[in-house]
C-alpha positions in Angstrom: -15.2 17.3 -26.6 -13.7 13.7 -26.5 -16.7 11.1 -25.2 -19.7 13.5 -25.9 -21.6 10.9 -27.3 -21.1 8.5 -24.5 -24.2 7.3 -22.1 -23.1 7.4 -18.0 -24.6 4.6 -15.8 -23.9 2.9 -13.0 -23.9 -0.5 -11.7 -23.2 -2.5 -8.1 -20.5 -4.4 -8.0 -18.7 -6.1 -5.0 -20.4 -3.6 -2.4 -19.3 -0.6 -4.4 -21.6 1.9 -6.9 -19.3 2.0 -10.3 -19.6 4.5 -12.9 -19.0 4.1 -16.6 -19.9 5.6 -19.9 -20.9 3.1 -22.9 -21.0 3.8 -26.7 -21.3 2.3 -29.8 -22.8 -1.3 -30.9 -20.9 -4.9 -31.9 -18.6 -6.1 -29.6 -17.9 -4.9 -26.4 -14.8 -3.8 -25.7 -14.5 -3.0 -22.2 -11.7 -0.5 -20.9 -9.9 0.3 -17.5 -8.5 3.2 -16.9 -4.6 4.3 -15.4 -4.1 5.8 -12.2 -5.4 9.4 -13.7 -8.8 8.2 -13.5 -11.3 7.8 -16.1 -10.3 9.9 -19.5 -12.0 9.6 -22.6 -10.1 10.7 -25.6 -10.6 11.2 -29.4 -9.0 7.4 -29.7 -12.5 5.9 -27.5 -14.8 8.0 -29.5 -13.2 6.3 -32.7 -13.1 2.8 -31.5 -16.8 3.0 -30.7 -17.8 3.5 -34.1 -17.1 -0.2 -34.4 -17.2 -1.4 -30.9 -19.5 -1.3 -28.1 -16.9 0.8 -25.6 -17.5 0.4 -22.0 -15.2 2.4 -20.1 -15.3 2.1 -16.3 -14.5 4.2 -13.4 -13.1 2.0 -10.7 -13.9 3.0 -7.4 -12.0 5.4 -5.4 -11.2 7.3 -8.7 -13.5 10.1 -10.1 -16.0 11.6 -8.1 -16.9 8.0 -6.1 -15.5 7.9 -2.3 -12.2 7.1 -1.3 -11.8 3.4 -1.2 -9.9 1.8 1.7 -11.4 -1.3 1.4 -9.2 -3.0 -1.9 -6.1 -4.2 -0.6 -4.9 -5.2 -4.2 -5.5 -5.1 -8.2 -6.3 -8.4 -7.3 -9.7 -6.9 -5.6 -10.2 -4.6 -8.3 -10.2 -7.2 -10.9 -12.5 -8.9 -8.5 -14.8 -5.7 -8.8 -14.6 -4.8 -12.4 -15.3 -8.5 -13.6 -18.5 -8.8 -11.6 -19.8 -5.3 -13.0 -19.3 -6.5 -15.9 -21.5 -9.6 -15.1 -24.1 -7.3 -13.9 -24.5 -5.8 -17.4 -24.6 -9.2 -19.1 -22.3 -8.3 -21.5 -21.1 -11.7 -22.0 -17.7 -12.0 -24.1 -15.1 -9.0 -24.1 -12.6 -8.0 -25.7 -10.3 -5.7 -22.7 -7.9 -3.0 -22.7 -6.2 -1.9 -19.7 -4.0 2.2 -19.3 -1.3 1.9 -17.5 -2.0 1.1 -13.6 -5.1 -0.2 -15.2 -3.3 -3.0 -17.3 -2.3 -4.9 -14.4 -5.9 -4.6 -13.2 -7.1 -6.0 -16.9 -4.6 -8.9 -16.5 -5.9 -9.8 -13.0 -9.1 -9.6 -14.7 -8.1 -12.1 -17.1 -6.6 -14.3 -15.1 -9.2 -14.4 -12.4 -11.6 -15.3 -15.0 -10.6 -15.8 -18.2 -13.5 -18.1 -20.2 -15.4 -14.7 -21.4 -12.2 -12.5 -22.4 -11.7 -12.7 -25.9 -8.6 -10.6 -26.8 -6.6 -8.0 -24.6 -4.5 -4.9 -25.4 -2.6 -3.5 -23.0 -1.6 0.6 -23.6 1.7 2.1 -21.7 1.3 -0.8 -19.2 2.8 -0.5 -16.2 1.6 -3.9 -14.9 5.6 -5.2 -15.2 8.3 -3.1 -14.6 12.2 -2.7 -14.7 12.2 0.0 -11.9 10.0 2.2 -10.1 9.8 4.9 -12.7 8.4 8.7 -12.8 4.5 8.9 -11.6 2.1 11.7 -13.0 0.4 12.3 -10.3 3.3 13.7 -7.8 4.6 16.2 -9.9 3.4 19.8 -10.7 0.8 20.2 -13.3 3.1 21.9 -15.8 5.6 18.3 -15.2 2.8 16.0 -15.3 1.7 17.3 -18.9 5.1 16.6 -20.1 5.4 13.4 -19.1 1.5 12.1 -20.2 1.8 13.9 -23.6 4.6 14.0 -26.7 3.2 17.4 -27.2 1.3 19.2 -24.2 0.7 22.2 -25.9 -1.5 20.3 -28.0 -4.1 19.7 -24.7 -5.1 22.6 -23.2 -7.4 21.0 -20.6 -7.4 22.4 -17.0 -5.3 20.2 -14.8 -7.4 17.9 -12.3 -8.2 19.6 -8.6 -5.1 18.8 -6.3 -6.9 16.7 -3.8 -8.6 14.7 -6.7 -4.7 14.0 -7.8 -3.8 13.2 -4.1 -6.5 11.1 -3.9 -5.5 8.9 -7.0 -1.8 8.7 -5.9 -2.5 7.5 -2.3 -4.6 4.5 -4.0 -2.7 3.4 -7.4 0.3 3.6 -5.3 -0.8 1.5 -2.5 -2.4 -1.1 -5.0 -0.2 -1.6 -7.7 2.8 -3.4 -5.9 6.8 -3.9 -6.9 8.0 -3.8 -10.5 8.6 -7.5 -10.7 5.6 -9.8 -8.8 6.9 -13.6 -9.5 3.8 -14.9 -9.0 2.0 -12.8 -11.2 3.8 -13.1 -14.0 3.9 -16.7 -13.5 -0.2 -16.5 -13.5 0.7 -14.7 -16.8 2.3 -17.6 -18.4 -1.2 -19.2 -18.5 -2.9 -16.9 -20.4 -3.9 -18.2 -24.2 -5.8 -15.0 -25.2 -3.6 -12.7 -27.7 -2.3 -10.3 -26.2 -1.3 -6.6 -28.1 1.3 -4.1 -26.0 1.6 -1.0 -26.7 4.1 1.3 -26.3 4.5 5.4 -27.1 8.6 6.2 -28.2 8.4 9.1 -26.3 6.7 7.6 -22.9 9.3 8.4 -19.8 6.8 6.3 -17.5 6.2 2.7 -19.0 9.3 3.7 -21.3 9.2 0.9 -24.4 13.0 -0.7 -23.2 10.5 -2.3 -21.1 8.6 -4.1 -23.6 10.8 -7.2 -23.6 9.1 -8.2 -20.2 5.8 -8.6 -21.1 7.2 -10.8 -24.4 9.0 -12.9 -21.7 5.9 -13.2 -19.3 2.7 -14.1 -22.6 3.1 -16.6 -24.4 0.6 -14.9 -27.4 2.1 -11.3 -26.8 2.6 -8.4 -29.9 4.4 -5.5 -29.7 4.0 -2.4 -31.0 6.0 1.0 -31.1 3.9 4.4 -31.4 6.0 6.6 -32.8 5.4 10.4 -31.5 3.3 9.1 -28.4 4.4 9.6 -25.0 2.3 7.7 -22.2 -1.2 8.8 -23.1 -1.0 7.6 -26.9 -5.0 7.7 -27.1 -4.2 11.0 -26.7 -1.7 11.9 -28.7 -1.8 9.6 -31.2 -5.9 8.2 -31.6 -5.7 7.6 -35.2 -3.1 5.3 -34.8 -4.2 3.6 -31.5 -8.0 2.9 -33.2 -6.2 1.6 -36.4 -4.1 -0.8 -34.7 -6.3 -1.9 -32.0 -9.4 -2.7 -34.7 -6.7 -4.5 -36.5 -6.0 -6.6 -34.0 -9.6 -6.8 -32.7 -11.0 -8.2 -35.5 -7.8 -10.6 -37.2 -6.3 -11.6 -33.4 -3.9 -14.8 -34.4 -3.5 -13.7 -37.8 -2.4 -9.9 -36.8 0.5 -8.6 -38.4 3.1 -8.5 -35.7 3.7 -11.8 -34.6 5.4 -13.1 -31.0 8.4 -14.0 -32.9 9.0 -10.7 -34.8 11.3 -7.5 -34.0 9.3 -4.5 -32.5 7.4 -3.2 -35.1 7.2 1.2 -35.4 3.6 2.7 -37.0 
């Protein structure tokens, strides 16, 4: 099973308990999750065998109670960062899933000094439109939409009130399409920045990926090809290739801001 390997623990952060599971050595790359909740996949089990992966559980996801108390990714940026100060981990690389990439962003912006390098992975963090979500469909729907090739995952599909329970917060946190502000906070970013994209994601659908080339000014696209919104997932071979690419070269990766999309 994805994440076997992986070590839980906990830390206190911002009045809340957080869960996360760490593995691997060298530097840490530190992860936050879509509005799913915590996932591991084959693609973290890979990255960690040249990374020290530290993938959190933010609270009100997963098992931890319902939380009432963020008003905004703003707070849980807040949170994540000071957890991550807790552990001493120093300087990070970050990747943020989906809801979690405008969570990462915050993150960066909030406090950007010990944030080496982000990627962003079917980020949802600026929009065109309001698009499909996950977790208000059936089961059967859901799988279609997170996967190029559901038949391919045969894991059972979360408990219902677990799924209600991560709806009621990602959608009350992660605000319009288009936040002006936000995006202007983007603009100040100097960290390179890698987007992903999976061709076949129906969610954070890659038309999209001119926005976040408009909004960084050190931004890289890439295309997935046979990916639909969980590329970890469908495609972890690619994702760990790509990502330890960029990791490791940043300004000297191959796609540059100035290029055409790129497909792998």
């Amino acid at each position: 099973m994805p994440g076997e390997h992986f070590r839980e623990g906990f830390v206190d952060a911002d009045g809340f308990r957080v869960r996360y599971l760490e593995a691997g050595s060298g530097t840490p790359l530190v992860c936050i999750h879509g509005g799913g909740g915590l996932r591991l996949s084959a693609a973290h089990d890979l990255l960690s065998a040249k990374h020290r992966v530290i993938a959190f559980e933010m609270p009100g996801f997963g098992a931890s109670p319902e939380n009432t108390r963020s008003q905004s990714t703003e707070d849980l940026a807040r949170c994540m960062s000071e957890a991550i100060s807790k552990l001493g981990v120093g300087r990070y690389n970050l990747m943020g899933t989906s809801f979690g990439s405008k969570v990462a962003l915050w993150m960066a912006v909030q406090q950007p000094d010990p944030v080496e390098a982000i990627v962003l992975m079917s980020p949802a963090a600026i929009r065109e439109r309001e698009g499909p979500v996950p977790t208000r469909v059936s089961p059967q729907e859901a799988a279609k939409l997170m996967y190029a090739h559901p038949e391919r995952h045969r894991g059972s599909p979360p408990p219902p009130a677990l799924v209600a329970k991560h709806a009621a917060l990602t959608s009350r946190l992660l605000g319009p399409p288009r936040d002006p502000p936000f995006e202007a906070k983007l603009a100040q970013l100097k960290q390179e920045v890698l987007v992903l994209f999976g061709t076949e994601d129906k969610v954070t659908p890659a038309e999209g990926a001119y926005l976040f080339r408009e909004a960084l000014a050190n931004c890289h696209i890439m295309l997935v090809y046979d990916a639909a919104h969980a590329i970890d997932a469908d495609r972890p071979e690619a994702l760990e290739a790509v990502v330890t690419d960029f990791l490791i070269r940043k300004e000297q990766f191959i796609v540059r801001d100035q290029s055409d999309l790129i497909h792998n």
